[in-house]
C-alpha positions in Angstrom: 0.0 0.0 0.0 1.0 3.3 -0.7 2.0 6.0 2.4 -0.8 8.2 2.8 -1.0 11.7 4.2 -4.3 12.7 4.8 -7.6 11.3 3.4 -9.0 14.5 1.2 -12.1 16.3 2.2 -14.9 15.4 -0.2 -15.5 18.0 -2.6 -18.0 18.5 -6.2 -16.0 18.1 -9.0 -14.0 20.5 -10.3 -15.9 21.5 -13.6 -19.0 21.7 -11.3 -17.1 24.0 -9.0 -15.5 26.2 -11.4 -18.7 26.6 -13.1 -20.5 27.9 -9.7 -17.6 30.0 -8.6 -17.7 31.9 -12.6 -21.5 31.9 -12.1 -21.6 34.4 -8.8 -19.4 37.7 -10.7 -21.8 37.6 -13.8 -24.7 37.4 -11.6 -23.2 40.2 -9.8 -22.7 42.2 -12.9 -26.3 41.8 -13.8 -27.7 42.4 -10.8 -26.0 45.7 -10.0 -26.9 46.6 -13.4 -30.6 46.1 -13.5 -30.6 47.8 -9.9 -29.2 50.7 -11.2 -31.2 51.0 -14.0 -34.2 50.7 -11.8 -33.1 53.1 -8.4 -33.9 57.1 -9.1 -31.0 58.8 -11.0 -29.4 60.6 -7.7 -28.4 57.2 -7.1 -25.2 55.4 -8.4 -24.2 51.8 -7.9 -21.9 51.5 -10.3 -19.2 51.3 -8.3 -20.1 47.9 -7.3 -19.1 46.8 -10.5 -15.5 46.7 -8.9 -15.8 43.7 -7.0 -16.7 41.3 -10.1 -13.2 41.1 -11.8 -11.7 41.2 -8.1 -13.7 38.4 -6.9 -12.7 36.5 -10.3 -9.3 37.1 -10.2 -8.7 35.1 -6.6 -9.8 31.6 -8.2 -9.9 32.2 -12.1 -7.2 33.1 -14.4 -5.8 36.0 -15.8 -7.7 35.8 -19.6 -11.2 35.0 -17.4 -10.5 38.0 -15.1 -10.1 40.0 -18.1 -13.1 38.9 -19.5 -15.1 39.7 -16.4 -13.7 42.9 -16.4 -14.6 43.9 -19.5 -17.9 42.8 -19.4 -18.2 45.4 -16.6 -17.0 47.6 -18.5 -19.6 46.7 -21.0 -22.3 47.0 -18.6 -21.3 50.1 -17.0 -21.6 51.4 -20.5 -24.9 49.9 -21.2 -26.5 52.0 -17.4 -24.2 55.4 -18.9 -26.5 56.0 -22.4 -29.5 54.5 -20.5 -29.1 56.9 -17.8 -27.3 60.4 -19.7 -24.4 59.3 -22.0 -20.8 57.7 -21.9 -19.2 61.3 -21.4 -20.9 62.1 -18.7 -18.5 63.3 -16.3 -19.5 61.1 -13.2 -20.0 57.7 -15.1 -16.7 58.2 -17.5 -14.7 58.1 -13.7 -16.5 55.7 -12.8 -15.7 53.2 -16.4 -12.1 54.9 -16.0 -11.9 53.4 -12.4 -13.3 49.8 -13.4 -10.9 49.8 -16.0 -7.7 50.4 -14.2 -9.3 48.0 -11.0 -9.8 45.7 -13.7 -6.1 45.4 -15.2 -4.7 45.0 -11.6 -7.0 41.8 -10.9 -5.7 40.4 -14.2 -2.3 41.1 -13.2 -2.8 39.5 -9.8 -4.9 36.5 -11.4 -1.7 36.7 -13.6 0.6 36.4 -10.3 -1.7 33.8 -8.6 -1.9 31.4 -11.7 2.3 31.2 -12.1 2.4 30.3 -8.7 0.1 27.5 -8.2 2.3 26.4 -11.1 5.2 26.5 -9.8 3.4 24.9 -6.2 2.2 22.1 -8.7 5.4 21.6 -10.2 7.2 21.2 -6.7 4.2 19.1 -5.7 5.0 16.6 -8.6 9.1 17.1 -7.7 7.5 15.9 -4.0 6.1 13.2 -4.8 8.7 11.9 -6.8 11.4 12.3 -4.3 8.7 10.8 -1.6 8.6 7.8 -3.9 12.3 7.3 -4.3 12.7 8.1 -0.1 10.1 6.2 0.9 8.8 3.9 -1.2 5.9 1.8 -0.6 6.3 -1.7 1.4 5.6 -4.5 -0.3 2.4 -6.2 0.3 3.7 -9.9 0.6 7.3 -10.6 2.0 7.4 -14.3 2.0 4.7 -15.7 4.3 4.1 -11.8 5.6 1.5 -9.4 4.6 2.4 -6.2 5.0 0.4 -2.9 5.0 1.9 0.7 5.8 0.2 4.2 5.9 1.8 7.7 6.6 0.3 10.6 7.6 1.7 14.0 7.3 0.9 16.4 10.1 1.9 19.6 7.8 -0.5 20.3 4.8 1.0 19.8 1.4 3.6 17.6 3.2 4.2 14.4 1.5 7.1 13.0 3.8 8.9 14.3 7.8 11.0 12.4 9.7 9.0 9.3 10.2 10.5 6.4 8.1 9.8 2.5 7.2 11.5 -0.7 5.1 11.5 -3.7 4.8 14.1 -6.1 3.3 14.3 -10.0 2.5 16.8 -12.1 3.6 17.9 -15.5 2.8 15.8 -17.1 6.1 13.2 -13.7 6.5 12.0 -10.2 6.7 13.6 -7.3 8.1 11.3 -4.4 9.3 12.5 -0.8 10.3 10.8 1.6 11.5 11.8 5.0 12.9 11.3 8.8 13.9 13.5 11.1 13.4 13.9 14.2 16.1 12.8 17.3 14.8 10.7 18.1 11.6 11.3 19.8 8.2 14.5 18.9 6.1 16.6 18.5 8.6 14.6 15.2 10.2 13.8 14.3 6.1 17.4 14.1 5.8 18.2 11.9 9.2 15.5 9.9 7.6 17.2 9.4 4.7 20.7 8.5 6.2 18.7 5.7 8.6 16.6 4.2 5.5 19.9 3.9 3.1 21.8 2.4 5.6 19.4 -0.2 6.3 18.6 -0.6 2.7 22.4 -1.7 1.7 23.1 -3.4 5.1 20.0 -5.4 6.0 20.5 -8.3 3.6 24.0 -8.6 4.3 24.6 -8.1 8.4 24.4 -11.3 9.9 22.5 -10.0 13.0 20.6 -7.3 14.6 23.5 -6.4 16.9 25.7 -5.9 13.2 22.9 -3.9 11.2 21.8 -1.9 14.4 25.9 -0.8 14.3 25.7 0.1 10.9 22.6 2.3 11.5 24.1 3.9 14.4 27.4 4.4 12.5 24.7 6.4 9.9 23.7 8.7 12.2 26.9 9.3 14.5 28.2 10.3 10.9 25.9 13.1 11.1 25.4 14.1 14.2 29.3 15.1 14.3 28.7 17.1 11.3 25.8 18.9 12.9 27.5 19.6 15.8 30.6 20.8 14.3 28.0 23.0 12.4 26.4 24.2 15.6 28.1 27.0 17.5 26.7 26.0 21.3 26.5 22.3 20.4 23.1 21.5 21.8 21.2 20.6 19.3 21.3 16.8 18.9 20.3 15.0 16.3 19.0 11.3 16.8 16.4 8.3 15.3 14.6 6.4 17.5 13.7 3.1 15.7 12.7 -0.2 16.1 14.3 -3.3 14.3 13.2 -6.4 13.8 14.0 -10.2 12.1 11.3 -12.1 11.4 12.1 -15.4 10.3 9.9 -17.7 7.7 10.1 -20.7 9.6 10.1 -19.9 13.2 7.0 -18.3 15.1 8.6 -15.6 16.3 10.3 -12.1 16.0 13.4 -11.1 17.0 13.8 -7.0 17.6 16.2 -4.2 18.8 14.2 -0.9 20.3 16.6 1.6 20.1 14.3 4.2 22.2 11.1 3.7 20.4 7.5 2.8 20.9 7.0 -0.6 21.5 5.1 -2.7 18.9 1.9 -4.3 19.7 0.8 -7.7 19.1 -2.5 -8.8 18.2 -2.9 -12.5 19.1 -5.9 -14.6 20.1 -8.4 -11.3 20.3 -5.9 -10.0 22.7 -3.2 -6.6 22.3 -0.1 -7.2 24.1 2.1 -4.5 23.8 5.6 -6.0 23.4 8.2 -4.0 25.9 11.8 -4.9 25.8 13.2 -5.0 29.0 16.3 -3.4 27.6 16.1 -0.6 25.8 19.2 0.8 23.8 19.7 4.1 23.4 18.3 5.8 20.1 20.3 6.2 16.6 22.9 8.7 17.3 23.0 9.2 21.2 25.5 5.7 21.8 28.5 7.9 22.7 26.2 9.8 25.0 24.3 7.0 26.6 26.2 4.2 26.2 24.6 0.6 26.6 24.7 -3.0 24.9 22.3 -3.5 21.9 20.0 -5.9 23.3 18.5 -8.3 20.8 14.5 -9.9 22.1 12.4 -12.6 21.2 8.9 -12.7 21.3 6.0 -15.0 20.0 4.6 -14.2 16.5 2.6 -17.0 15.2 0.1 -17.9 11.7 -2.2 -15.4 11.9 -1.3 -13.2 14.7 -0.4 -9.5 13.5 2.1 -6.6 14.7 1.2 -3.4 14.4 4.4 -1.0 14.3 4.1 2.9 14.9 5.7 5.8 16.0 4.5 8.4 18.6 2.3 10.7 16.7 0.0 7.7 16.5 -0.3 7.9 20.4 0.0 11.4 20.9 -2.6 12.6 18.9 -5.4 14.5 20.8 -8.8 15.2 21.0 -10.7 18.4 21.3 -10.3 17.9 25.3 -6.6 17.4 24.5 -6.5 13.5 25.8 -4.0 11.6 23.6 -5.3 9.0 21.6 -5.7 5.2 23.1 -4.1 3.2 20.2 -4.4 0.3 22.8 -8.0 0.5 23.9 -9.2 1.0 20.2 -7.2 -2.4 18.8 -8.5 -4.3 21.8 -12.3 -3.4 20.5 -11.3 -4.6 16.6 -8.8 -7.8 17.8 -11.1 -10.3 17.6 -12.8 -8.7 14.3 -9.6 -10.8 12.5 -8.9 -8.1 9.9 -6.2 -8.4 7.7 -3.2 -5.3 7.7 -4.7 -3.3 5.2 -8.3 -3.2 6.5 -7.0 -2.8 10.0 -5.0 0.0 8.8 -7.7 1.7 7.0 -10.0 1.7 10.2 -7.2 2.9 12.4 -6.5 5.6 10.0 -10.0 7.1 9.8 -10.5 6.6 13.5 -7.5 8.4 14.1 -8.6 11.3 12.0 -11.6 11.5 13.2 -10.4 11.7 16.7 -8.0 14.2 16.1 -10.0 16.1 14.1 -8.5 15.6 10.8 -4.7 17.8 12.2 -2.5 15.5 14.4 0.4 17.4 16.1 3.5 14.8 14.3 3.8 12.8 11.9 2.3 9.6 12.0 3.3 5.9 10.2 1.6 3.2 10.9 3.0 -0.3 9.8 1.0 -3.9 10.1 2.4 -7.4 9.4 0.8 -10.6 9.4 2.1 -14.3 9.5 0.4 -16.6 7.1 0.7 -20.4 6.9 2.7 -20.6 3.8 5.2 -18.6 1.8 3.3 -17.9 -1.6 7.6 -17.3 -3.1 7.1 -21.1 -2.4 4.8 -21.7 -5.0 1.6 -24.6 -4.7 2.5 -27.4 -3.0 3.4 -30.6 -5.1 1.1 -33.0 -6.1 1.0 -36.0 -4.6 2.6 -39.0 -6.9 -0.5 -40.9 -7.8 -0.8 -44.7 -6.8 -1.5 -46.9 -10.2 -2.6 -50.6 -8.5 -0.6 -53.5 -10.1 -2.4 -55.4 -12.6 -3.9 -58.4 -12.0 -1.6 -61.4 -13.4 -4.1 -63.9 -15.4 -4.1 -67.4 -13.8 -1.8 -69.7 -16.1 -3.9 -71.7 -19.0 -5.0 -75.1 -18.1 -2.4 -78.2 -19.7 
């Protein structure tokens, strides 16, 4: 499944929309028009006119908003020689003024229009680098389903400093996921450091203990840089993450929390949040808080499923500001027995709707099921089929 950010609000479609919104300065031409045809001569409303090719200029373009102004024009005009004539001195101000109001809101429809392209052009550059970043899990990883979803807690954003991957190994799946301190570009790019290094490493270190090194080594790199860029030095820069092994042919999971959330497992109708009795110290703070990478082992049989996540899952609030209880809402849908993807899709839109539709951080969300056979595998073979010997005639009489 792809990350997702937010689901969009439901809105009419676009033609529908633009065709409303073009609708309400036309109607406002002819209304103030006939009005002022109508109202005793003392009485001017021309000046109304004005707000047609300003109103049209903040959502239409440039050659629309010209257009709208000129019909003004046109029908400021029309109420001149039906009131006195076009050189009257009070109505040839007033087309004067509509004019020169109605070249500034083409030049600002102008304005507006090259930068919602240039904001859809770095939209599309998003999305591609978002892609090449963070690229969707797979859905199977040999007898693993997998589902993922991200949500951005900035509009427009498309990827922060939460990160997932997964990687296959010759006896399993590898599973990261991680949040990097801060937000903006500079958590983006600790996110990237953590996700190369466990995308070149996590097929080829022969344990946790080796590829948690490696990812640490990532983000030491940097973190010296930053604070050789950092005049008082007290900014740090860190990931916490969790790592995990989970083998094809053993029902468990092996993992490394390296200051993270701990993931929850939902076995037999039941959520049993799995805390590591040894916690080591996130990406980039070893040299600060030094302790042993301590490798766990818990339980993870056919058809149970782990839900991964990182803290703006559980720190999302509600209008009364209580944080969201990721536990209490899984325990309600355990024993419904949905797969990653539909779990995930309920948690999502609960989630929303609890914070509102804004959560406070970024959130990522990642599910993975055991099922009872790895479909890399292929069908199981045929049974060879018994033929029964052939009777042997009795021999003739002599």
């Amino acid at each position: 499944m792809c990350p997702l950010r937010r689901d969009p609000v439901p809105r009419p479609p676009r033609r529908a929309r633009r065709r409303f919104l073009l609708a309400v300065p036309f109607a406002l031409i002819a209304a103030v028009t006939v009005v002022d045809l109508l109202v005793p001569p003392e009485v001017h409303l021309g000046p109304f006119l004005i707000a047609a090719p300003a109103v049209t200029a903040s959502f239409a373009g440039a050659r629309m908003t010209a257009f709208v102004g000129a019909v003004a024009v046109l029908a400021q005009a029309v109420v001149a020689v039906a009131r006195t004539s076009v050189t009257d001195l009070n109505h040839t101000y007033q087309i004067v003024a509509l004019v020169l109001i109605s070249v500034i809101a083409t030049f600002f429809a102008h304005l507006r229009e090259r930068d919602e392209g240039r904001m859809a052009r770095l939209r599309s550059i998003a999305h591609a680098a978002q892609s090449v970043v963070l690229p969707p899990l797979p859905e199977r990883a040999g007898p693993l389903r997998i589902a993922s979803v991200y949500l951005a807690a900035e509009e427009e954003a498309q990827m922060g400093g939460d990160l997932y991957a997964a990687a296959r190994t010759a006896s399993g799946t590898r599973l990261l996921i991680g949040d990097a301190r801060g937000k903006g570009l500079d958590a983006v790019s600790e996110a990237s450091l953590v996700l190369g290094a466990f995308r070149v490493t996590a097929r080829r270190e022969p344990g946790l203990p080796e590829l948690v090194g490696r990812l640490e080594a990532a983000v030491g790199s940097a973190e010296r840089n930053h604070r050789a860029g950092d005049a008082d030095g007290t900014d740090e820069a860190f990931v916490t993450a969790l790592v995990l092994d989970v083998p094809d042919r053993e029902p468990l999971v092996r993992l490394v929390n390296c200051g993270h959330p701990p993931p929850l497992l939902l076995s037999g109708g039941r959520v049993i949040p799995l805390a590591s009795a040894g916690t080591s110290p996130p990406l980039g703070l070893s040299d600060v808080l030094a302790a042993d990478v301590t490798v766990e082992t818990f339980p993870f049989a056919v058809g149970d499923v782990l839900l991964l996540h990182t803290d703006g899952v559980t720190e999302a609030r509600d209008r009364s500001r209580a944080f969201y209880p990721l536990v209490e809402r899984l325990a309600a849908w355990a024993s419904d027995g949905d797969e990653p993807s539909a779990l995930l899709d309920r948690l999502r839109a609960d989630l929303q709707a609890y914070a509102g539709g804004h959560l406070g951080d970024d959130a990522a969300l990642v599910a993975v099921q055991r099922t009872a056979r790895d479909p890399d595998q292929g069908p199981p073979a045929p049974r060879p089929a018994v033929i029964p010997p052939r009777p042997v005639p009795p021999p003739p009489p002599s």
